[in-house]
N, C-alpha and C positions, 0 to 999 in steps of 0.2 A: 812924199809922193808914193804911189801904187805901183807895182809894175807886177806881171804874172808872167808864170812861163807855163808851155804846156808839157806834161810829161806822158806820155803816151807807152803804156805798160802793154807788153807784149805777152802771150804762153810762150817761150822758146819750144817746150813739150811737143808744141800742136805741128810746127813746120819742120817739114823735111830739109834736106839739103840741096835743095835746087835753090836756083837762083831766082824763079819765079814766084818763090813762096815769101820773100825779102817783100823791100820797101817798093810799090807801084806808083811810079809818077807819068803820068803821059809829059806834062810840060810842065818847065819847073820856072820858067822866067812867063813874065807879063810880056806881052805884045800891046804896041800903042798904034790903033786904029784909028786915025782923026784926031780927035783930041780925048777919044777916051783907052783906057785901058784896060786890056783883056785880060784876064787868069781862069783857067777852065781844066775842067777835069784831072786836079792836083788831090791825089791821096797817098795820104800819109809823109809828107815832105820831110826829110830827116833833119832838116833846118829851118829857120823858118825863113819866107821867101819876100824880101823887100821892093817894093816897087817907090821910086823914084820919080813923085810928081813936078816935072819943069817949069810948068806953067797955071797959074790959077783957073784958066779955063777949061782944064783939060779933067774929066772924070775916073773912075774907077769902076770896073763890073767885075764882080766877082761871082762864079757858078761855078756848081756840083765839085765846091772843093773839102774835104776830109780829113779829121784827125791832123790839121795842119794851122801853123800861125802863120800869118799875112800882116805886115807891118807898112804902111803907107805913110811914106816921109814927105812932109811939103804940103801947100796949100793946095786945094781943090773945089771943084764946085760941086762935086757929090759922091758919096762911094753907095754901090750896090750889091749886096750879099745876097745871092737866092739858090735854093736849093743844096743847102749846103750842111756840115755834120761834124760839129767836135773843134768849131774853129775856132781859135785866136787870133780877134782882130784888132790890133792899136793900128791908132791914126792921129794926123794931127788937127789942123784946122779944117775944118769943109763948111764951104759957103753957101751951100744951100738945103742939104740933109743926106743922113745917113737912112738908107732902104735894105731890112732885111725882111725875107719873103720865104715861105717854104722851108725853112730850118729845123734844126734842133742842137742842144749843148754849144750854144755860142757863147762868147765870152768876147767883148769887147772894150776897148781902154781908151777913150775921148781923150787926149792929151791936151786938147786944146777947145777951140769955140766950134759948136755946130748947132745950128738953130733950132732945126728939128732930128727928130728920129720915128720913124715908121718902123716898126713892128709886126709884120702882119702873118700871122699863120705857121709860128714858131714857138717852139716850146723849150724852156732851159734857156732862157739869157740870162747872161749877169753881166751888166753896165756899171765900169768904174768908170767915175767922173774925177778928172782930177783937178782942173785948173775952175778959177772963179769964174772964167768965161764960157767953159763945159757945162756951170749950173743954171745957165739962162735955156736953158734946152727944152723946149716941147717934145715930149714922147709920147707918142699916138700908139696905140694897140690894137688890133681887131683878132680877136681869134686866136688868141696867142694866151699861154699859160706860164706860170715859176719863172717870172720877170723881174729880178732884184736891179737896185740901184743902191750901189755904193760909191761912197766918199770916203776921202784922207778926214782923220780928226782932226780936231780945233787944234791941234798942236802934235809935233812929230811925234810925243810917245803916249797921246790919247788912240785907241783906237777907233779902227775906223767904223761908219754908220752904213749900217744896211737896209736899207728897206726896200720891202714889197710894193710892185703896182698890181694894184686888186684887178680879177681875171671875173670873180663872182659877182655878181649884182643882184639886188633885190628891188623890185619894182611894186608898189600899190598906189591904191586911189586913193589921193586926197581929198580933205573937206569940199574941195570945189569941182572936184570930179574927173578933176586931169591925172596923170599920171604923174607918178615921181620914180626917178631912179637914183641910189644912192649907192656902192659899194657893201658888200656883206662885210662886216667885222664880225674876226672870231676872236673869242677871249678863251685865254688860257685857262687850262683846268688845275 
């Protein structure tokens, strides 16, 4: 299995010696509203920050979080990443899809089954898929650019497969006069 950490390099050069110039977190714990959960306005977490889903009905929202991992243990029925920058997200099962929106440098780690994945308007994902129930996964993209998806090899000391979801298309007119849209492939030089 896959697992990432994130390392988050600092200039020590650049900061002074106040204590404002250190780690900013407005709120460092989730809050559970209903049955969903809040994490908001989290930059730069000096750990990373777990949230504990009790119940399979209960969701995940996550916004304008930074330079921080997010780790969501237990069954859920959806997690929501938007607006957000530099994050690390594992999760486990979710039962009805994972929604990132407004990103960039995400880095997420399916642990378990999620049916779908929305991608929309993010640039810099990398999805590691780890479990055979991970690879049943529709992942939808609009607007979104540099989208890998990787998998653990056929066996612990193959490594692992990366591949791209194509961002370019190339569209013309077939013999019958409709359109076709197919993916640009670029071959190496």
């Amino acid at each position: 299995f896959f697992f990432f950490f994130f390392f988050f390099s600092s200039d020590r050069s650049k900061t002074s010696n106040f204590s404002s110039s250190y780690l900013i977190v407005s709120t460092m714990t989730a809050v559970l509203k209903g049955n969903r959960w809040h994490l908001e306005n989290v930059t730069k977490a000096a750990s990373p920050i777990t949230i504990t889903v009790e119940d399979h009905r209960q969701s995940v929202l996550l916004y304008k979080i930074e330079g921080s991992t997010v780790i969501v243990k237990g069954k859920c029925t959806s997690v929501s990443l938007s607006s957000s920058k530099g994050v690390g997200l594992l999760f486990d099962d979710v039962i009805a899809a994972l929604e990132v929106v407004n990103s960039s440098k995400v880095q997420l780690q399916a642990n378990g089954g999620v049916p779908s994945i929305s991608i929309d308007k993010t640039h810099g994902v990398t999805l590691y898929v780890q479990s055979e129930a991970g690879k049943k996964v529709e992942i939808y993209t609009s607007e979104s650019s540099e989208v890998n998806v990787v998998t653990p090899g056929k066996t612990e000391n193959d490594d692992p497969s990366e591949q791209p979801i194509p961002h370019q298309f190339v569209t013309v007119f077939g013999a019958n006069g409709k359109l076709t849209t197919k993916p640009v492939e670029h071959v190496g030089v």
